[in-house]
Rosetta silent file (secondary structure, phi, psi, omega in degrees, C-alpha in Angstrom):
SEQUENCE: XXXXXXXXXXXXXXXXXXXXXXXXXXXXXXXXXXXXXXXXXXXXXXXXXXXXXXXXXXXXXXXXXXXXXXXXXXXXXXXXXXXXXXXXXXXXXXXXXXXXXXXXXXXXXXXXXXXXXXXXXXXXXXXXXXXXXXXXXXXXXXXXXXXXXXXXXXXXXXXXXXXXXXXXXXXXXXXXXXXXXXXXXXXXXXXXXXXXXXXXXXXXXXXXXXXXXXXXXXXXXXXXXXXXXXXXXXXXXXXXXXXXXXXXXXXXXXXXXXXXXXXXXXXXXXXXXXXXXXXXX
SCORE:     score description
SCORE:     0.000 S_00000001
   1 L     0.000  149.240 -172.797    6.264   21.813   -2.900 S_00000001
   2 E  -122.991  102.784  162.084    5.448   21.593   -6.632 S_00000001
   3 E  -125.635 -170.755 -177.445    3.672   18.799   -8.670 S_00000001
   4 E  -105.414  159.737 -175.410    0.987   18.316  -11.352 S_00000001
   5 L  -157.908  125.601 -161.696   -2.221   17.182  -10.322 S_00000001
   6 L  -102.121  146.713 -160.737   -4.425   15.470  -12.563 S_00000001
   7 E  -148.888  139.721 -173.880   -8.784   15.722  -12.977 S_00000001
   8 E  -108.117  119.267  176.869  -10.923   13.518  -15.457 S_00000001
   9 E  -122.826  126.985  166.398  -13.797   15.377  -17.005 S_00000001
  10 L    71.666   24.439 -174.255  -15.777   13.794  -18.963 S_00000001
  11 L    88.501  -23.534 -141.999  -13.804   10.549  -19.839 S_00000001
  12 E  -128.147  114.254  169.702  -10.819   12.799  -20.758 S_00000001
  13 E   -73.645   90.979 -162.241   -7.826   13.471  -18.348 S_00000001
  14 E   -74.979  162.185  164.776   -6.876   17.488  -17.771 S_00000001
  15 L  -116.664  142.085  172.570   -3.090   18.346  -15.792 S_00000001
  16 E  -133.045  140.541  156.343   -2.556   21.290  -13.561 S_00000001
  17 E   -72.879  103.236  152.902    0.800   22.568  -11.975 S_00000001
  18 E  -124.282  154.786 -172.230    0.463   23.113   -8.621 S_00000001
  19 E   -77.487  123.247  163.993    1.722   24.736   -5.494 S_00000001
  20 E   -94.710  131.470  178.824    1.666   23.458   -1.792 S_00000001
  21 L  -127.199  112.098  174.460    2.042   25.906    0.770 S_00000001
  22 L   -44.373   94.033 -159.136    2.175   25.254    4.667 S_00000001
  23 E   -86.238   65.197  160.475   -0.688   27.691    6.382 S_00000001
  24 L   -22.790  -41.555  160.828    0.823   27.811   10.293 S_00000001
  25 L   -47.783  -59.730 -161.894   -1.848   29.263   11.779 S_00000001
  26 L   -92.015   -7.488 -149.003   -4.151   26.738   10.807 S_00000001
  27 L    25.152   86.465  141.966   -1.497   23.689   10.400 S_00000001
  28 E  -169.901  178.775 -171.511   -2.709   22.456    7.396 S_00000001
  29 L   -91.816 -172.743  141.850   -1.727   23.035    3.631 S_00000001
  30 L  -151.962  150.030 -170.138   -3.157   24.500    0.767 S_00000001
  31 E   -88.739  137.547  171.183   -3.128   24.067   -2.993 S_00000001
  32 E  -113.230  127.010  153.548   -2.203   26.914   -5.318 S_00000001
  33 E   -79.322  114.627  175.253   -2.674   26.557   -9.010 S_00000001
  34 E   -81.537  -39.986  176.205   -0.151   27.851  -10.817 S_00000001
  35 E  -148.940  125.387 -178.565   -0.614   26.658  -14.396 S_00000001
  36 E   -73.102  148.947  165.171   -3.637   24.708  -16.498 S_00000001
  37 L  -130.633   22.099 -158.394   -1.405   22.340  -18.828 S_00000001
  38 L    33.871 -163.963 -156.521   -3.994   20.603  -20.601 S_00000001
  39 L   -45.982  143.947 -152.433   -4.824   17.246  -21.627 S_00000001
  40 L   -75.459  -63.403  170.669   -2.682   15.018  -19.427 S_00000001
  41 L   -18.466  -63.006 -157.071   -1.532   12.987  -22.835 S_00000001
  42 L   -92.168 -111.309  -96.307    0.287   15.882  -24.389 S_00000001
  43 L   -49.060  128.481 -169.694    2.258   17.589  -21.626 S_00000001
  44 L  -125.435 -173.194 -169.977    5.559   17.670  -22.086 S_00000001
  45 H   -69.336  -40.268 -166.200    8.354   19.145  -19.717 S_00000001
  46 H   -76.047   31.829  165.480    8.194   22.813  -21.820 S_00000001
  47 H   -96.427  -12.219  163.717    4.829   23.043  -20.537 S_00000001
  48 L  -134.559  127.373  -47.199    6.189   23.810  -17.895 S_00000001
  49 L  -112.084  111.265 -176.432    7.289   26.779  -16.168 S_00000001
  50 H   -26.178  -50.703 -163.823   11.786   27.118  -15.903 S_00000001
  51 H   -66.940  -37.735 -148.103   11.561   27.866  -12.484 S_00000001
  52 H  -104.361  -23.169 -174.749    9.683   24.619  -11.980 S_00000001
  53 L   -49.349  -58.697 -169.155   11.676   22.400  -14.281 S_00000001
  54 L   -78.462    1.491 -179.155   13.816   21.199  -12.095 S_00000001
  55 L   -76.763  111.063  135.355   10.902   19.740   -9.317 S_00000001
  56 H   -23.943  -55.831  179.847   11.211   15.803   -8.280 S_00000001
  57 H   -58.759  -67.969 -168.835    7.676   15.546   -8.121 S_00000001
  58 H   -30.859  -61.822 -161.218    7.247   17.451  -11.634 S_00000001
  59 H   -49.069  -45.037 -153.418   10.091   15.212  -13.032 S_00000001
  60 H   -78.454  -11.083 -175.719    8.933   12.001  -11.725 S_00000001
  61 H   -88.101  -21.743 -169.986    4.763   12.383  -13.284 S_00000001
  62 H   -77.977  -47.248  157.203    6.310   13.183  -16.488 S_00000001
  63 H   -20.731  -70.768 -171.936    8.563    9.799  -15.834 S_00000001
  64 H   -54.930  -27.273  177.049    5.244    7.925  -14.866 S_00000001
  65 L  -100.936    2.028  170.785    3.533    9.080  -18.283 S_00000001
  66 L  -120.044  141.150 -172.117    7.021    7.804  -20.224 S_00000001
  67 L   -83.800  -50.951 -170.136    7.720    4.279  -20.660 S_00000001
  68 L   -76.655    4.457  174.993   11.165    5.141  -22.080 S_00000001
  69 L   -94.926   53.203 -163.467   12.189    7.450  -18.854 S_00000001
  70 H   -80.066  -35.513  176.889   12.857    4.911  -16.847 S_00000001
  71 H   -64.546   12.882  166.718   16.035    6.039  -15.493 S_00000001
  72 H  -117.720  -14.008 -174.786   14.369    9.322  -14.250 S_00000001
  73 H   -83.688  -42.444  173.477   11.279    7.527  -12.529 S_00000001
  74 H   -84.619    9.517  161.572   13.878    5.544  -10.856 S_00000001
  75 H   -88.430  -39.064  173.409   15.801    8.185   -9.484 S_00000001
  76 H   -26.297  -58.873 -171.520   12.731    9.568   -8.529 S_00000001
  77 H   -59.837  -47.438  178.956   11.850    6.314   -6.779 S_00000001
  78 H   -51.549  -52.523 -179.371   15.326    6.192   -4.658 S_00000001
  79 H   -69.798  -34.847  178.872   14.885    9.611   -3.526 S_00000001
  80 H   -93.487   -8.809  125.931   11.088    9.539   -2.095 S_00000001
  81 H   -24.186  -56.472  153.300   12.305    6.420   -0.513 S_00000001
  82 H   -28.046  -62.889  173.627   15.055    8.006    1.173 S_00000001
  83 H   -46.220  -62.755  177.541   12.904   10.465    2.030 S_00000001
  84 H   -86.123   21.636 -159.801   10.648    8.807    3.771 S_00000001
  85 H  -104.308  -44.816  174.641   12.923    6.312    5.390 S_00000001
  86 H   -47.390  -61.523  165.010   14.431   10.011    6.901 S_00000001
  87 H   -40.248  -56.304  168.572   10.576   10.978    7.867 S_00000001
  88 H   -94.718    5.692  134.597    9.680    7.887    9.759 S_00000001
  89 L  -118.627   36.390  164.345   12.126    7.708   11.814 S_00000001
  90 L   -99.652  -10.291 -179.862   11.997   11.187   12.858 S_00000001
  91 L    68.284   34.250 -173.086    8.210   10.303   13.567 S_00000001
  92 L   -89.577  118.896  139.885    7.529   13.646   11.524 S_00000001
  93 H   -79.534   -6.631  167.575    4.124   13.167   10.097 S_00000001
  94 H   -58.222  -54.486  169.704    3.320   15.823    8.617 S_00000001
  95 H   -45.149  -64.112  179.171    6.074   15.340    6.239 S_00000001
  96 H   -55.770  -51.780 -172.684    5.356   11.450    5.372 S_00000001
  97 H   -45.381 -112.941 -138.099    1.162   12.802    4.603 S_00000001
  98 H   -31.154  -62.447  174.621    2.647   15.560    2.337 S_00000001
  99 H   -56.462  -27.689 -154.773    4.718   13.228    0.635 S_00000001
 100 H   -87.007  -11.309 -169.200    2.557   10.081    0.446 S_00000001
 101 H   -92.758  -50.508  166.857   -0.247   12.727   -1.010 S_00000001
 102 H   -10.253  -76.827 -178.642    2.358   14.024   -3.510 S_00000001
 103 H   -54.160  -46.539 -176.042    2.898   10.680   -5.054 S_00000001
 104 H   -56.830   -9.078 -168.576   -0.634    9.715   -5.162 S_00000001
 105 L  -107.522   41.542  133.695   -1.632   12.808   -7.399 S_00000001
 106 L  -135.217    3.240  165.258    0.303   11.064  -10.520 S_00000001
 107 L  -124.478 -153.120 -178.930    0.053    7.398   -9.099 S_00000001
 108 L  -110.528  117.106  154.242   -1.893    4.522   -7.450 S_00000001
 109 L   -12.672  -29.021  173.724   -2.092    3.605   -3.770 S_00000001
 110 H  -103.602  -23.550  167.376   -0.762   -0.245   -4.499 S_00000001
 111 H   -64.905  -75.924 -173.980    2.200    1.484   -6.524 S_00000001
 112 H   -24.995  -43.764  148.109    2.880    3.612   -3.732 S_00000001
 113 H   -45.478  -65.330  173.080    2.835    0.471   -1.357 S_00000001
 114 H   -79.049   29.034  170.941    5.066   -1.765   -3.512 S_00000001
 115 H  -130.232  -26.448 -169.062    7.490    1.012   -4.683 S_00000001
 116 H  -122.563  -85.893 -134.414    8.171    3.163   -1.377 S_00000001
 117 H   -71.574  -34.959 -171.051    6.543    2.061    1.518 S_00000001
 118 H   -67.192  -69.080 -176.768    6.989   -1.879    1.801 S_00000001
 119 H   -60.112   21.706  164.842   10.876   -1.593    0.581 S_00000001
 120 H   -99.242  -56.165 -165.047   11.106    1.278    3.168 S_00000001
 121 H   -72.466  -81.549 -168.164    9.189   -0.935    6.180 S_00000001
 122 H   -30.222  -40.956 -167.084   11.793   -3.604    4.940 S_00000001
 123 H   -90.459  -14.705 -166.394   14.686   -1.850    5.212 S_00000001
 124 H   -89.708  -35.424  164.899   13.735   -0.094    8.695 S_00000001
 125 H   -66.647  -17.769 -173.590   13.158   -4.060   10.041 S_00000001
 126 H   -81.328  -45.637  160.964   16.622   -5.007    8.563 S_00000001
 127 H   -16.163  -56.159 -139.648   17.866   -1.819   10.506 S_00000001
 128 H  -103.877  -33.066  170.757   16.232   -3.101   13.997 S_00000001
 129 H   -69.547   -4.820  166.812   17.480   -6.531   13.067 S_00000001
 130 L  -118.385   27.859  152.996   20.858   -5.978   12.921 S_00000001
 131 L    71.764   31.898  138.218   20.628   -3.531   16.374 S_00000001
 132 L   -45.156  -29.199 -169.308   21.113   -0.804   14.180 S_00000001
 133 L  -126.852  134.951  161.017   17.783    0.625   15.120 S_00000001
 134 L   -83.458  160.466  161.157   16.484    0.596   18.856 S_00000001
 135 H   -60.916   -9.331  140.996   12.812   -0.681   19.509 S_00000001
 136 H   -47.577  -77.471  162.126   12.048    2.795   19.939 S_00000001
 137 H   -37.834  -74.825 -162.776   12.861    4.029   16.605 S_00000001
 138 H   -39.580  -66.340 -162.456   11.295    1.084   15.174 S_00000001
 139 H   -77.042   12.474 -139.575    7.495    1.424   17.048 S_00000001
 140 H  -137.965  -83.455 -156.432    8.183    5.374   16.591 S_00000001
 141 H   -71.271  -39.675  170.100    8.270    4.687   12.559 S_00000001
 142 H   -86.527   -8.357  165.474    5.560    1.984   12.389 S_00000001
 143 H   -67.937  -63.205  134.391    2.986    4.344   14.176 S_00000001
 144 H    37.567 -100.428 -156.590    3.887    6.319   11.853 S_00000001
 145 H   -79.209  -41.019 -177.396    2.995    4.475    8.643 S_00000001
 146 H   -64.876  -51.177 -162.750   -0.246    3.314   10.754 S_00000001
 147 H   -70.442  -51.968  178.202   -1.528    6.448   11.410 S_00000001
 148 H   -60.857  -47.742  153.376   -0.885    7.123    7.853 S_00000001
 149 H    -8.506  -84.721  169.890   -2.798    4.190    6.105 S_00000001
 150 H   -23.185  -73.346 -168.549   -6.112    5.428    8.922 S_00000001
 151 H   -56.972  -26.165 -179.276   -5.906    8.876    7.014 S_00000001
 152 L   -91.790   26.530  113.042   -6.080    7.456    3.585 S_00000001
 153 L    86.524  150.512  172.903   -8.928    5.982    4.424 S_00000001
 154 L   -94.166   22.176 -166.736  -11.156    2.799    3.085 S_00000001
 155 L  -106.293  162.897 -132.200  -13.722    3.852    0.989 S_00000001
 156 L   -81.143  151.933  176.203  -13.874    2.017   -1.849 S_00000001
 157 L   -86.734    8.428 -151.388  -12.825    4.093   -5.437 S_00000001
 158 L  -154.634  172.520 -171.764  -14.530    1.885   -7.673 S_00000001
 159 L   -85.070  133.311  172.964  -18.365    0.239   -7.583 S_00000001
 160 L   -60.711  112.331 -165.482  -18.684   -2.601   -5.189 S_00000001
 161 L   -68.870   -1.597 -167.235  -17.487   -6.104   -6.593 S_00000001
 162 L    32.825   57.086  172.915  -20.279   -7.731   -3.906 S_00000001
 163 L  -119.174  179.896 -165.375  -17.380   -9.923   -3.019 S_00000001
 164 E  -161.770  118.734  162.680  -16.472  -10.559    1.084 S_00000001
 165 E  -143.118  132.284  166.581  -12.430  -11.547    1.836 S_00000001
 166 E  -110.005  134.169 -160.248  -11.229  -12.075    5.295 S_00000001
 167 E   -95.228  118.425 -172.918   -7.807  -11.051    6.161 S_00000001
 168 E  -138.726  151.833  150.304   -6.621  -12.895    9.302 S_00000001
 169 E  -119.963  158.655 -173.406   -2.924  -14.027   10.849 S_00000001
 170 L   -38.548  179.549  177.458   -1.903  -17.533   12.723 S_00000001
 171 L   -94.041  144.879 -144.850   -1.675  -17.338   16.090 S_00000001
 172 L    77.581  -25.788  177.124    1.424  -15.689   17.157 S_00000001
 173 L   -69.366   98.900 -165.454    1.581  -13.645   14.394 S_00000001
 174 L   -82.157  -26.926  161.085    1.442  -10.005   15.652 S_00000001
 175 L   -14.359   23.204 -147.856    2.032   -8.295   12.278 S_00000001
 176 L   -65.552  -49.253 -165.488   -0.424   -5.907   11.391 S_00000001
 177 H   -44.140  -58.989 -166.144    0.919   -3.293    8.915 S_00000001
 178 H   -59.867  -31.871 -168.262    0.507   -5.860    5.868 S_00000001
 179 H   -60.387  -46.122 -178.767   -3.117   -6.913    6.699 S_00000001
 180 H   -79.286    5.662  169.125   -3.906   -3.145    6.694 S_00000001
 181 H   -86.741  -65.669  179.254   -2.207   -2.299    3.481 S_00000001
 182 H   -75.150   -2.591  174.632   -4.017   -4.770    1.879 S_00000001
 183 H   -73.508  -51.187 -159.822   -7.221   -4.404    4.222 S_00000001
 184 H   -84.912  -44.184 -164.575   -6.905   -0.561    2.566 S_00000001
 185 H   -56.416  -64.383 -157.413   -5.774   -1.566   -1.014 S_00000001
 186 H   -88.113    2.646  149.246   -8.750   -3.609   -1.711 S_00000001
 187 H   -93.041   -0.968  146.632  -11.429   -1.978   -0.079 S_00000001
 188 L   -78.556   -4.970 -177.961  -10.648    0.618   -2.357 S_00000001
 189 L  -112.826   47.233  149.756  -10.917   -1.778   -5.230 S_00000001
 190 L    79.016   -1.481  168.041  -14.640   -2.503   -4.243 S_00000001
 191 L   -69.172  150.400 -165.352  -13.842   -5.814   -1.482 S_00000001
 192 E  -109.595  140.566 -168.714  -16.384   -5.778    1.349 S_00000001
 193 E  -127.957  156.124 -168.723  -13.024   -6.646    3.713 S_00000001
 194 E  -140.542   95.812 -170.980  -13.519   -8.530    7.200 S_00000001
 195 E   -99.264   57.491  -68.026   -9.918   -7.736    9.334 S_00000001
 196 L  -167.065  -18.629  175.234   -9.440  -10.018   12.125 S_00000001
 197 L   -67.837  159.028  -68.827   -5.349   -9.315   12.223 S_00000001
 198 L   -47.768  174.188 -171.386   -3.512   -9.895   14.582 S_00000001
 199 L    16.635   38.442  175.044   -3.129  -13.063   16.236 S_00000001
 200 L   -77.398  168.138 -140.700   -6.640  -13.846   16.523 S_00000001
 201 L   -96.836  142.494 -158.049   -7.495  -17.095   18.221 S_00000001
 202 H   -47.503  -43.567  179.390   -7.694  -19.749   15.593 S_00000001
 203 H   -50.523  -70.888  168.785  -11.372  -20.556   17.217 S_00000001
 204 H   -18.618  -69.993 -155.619  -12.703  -16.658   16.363 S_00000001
 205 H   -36.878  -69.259 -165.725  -11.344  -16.955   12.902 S_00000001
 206 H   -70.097  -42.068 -173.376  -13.432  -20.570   12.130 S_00000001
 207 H   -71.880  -24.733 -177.837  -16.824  -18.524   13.986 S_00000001
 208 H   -66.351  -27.028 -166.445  -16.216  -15.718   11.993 S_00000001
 209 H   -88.946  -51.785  168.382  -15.875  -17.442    8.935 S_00000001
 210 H   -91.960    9.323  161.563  -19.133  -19.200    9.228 S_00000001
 211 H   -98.724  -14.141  167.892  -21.044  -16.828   10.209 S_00000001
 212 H  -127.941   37.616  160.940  -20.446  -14.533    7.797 S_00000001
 213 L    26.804  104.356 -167.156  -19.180  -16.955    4.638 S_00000001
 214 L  -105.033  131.875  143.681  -16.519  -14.791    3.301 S_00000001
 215 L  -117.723   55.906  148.514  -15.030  -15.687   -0.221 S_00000001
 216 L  -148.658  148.997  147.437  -11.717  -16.127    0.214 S_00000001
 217 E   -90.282   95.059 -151.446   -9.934  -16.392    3.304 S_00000001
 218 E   -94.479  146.235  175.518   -6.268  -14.356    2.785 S_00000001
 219 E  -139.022  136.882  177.127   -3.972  -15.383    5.497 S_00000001
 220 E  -104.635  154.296  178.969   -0.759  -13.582    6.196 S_00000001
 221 L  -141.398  102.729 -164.686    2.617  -14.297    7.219 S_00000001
 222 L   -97.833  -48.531 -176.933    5.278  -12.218    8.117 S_00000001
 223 L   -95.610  163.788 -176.385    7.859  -14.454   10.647 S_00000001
 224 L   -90.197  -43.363  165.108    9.335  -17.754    9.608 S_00000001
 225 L   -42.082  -35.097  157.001    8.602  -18.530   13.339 S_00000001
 226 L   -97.549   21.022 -163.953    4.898  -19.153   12.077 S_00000001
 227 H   -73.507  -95.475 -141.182    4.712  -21.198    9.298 S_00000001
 228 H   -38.120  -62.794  171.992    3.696  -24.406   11.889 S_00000001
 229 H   -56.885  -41.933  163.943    1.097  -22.384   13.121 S_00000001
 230 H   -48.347  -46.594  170.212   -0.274  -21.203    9.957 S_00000001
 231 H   -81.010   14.756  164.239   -0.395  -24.687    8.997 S_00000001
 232 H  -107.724  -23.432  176.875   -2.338  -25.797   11.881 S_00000001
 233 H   -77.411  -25.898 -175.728   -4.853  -22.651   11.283 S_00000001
 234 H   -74.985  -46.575  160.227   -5.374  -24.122    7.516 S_00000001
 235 H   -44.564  -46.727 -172.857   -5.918  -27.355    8.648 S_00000001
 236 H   -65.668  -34.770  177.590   -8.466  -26.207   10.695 S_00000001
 237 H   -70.270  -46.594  168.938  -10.427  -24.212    7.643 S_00000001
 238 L    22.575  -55.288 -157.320  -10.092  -27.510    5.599 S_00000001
 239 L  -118.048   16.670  145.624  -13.568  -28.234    5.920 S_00000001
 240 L   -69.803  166.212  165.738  -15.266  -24.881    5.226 S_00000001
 241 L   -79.355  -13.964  167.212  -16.198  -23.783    2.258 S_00000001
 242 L   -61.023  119.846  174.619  -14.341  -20.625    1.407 S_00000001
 243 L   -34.897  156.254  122.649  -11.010  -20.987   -0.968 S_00000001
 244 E   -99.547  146.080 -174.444   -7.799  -20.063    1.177 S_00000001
 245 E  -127.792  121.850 -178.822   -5.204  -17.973    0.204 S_00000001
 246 E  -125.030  161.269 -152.998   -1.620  -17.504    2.027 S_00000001
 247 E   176.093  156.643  148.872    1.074  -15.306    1.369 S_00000001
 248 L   138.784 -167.249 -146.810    3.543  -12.708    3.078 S_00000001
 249 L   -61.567  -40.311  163.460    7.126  -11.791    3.408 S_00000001
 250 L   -44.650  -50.877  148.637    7.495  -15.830    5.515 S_00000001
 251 L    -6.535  140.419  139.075    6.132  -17.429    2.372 S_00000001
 252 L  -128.076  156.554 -177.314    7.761  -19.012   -0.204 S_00000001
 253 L  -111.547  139.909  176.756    6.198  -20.011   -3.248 S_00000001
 254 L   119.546  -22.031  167.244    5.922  -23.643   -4.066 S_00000001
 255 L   -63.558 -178.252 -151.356    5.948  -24.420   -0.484 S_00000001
 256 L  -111.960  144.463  132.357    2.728  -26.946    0.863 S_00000001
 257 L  -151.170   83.813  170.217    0.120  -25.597    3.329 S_00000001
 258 L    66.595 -152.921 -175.772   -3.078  -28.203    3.173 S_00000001
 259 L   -59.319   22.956 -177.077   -5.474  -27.180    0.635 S_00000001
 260 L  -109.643  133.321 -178.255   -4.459  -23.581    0.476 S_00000001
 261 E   -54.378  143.163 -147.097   -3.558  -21.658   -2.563 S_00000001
 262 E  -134.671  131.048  136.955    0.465  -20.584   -1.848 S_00000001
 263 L  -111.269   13.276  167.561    1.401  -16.573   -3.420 S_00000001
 264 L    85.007 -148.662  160.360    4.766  -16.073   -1.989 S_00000001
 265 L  -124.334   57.815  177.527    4.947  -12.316   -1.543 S_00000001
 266 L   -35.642  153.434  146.364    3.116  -10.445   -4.618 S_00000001
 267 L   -76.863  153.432 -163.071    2.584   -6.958   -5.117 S_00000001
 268 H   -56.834  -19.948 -178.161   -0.597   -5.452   -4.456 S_00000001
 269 H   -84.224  -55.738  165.326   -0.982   -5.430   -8.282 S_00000001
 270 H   -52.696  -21.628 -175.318   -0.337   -9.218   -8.427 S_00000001
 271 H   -62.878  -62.580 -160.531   -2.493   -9.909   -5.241 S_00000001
 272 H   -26.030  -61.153 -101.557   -5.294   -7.954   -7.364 S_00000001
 273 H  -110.519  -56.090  101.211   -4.559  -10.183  -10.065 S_00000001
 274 H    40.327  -96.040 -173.096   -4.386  -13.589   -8.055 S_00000001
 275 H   -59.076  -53.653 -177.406   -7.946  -13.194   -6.633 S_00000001
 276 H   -24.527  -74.033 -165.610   -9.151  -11.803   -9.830 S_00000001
 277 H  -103.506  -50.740 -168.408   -8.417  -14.862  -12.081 S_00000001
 278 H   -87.475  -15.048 -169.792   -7.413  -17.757   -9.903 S_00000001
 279 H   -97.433  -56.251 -171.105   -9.721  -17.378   -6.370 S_00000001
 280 L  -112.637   61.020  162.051  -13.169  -15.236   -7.649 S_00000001
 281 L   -81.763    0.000    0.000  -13.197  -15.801  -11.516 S_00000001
């Protein structure tokens, strides 16, 4: 596989074309450089090589550095979607890694959540909900995604914001994949993170919370089946001091739960954005 892969020296952002190639022996990959392309600004497609021209990956960073290409970023987008909707539920992991590290070397870890993998996870639950999908497939395909998350790892990308948010869900709520997407986004964006998903018992939650005075509380929701409970877990924070914040795919926004801030279901760029200005200004 062929993309560009980009390195900041000095303030200034260089591009390289490179080659992956699968090493058998050793199972694992390795990068070949194939071409320096200079400053990332200036690269156009006839920097790069004919044979190469025609590369998804190539296509789609040049897409990502044009505003006005949208219709090629968004073919782009359909197709590593596809892809990896193919990938996880063959349980191939090698294949989802290689791809999810692809995208990341022209984008961000919260695109790559809200552009592939959550409308991927989405469509593989509408799949199991309409018995399309066995529970097999399904827990096959969310290991999957789990396992990947663990390899990309939490340490943070950016100088520590000395801020503390605890991610927890109501009781019943069994969900885990969002709390560790956002458990992952934002401890790469400098949050000291506290993870307490799933379904821990509403008592834990309240000891946890005062003993180590988090600030914010984010509470997730995935089933419709918990809203009642969430709103008996909210009640219950009521009279700590830490802000609450609730949100997830159950959500709606504009609906009531106590004193707790309501976001619907945001993108990882809006969550950012959310705590940023309305929870820890």
């Amino acid at each position: 596989m062929v993309y560009i892969r980009s390195k900041v020296v000095k303030g200034e952002s260089y591009s390289y074309l490179v080659k992956s190639n699968w090493v058998k022996k050793r199972k694992t990959s390795e990068q070949e450089t194939i071409k320096y392309l200079g400053r990332t600004a200036n690269v156009t497609l006839n920097d790069i090589p004919p044979e190469y021209r025609d590369s998804k990956a190539v296509l789609s960073y040049l897409a990502s550095n044009d505003e006005l290409d949208i219709e090629k970023r968004e073919e782009y987008l359909v197709n590593t979607r596809q892809n990896l909707l193919k990938f996880l539920l063959e349980g191939n992991f090698e294949d989802v890694r290689l791809l999810c590290r692809n995208f990341l070397t022209f984008s961000k870890i919260g695109y790559f959540f809200d552009e592939v993998l959550r409308p991927v996870m989405y469509e593989i639950g509408s799949l199991w909900k309409s018995k399309q999908l066995d529970v097999g497939a399904e827990h096959i395909a969310t290991n999957t995604v789990m396992r990947l998350i663990e390899g990309l790892g939490i340490t943070p990308k950016m100088k520590s914001r000395g801020k503390t948010i605890l991610i927890c869900t109501p009781n019943g709520e069994y969900h885990l994949l969002p709390c560790i997407m956002i458990e992952t986004f934002l401890s790469q964006n400098g949050y000291k993170i506290i993870n307490l998903s799933p379904s821990a018992p509403t008592k834990s939650i309240l000891s946890q919370i005062i003993e180590s005075k988090p600030d914010l509380v984010l509470i997730s929701i995935t089933l419709a089946d918990n809203i009642n409970s969430a709103k008996r877990l909210v009640g219950e924070l009521k009279e700590l001091k830490s802000p609450v914040l609730i949100g997830g795919q159950a959500v709606q926004e504009g609906k009531k739960f106590g004193h707790a801030q309501v976001m619907g279901s945001p993108t990882m760029l809006e969550l950012m954005k959310i705590i940023k200005n309305k929870v820890l200004a």
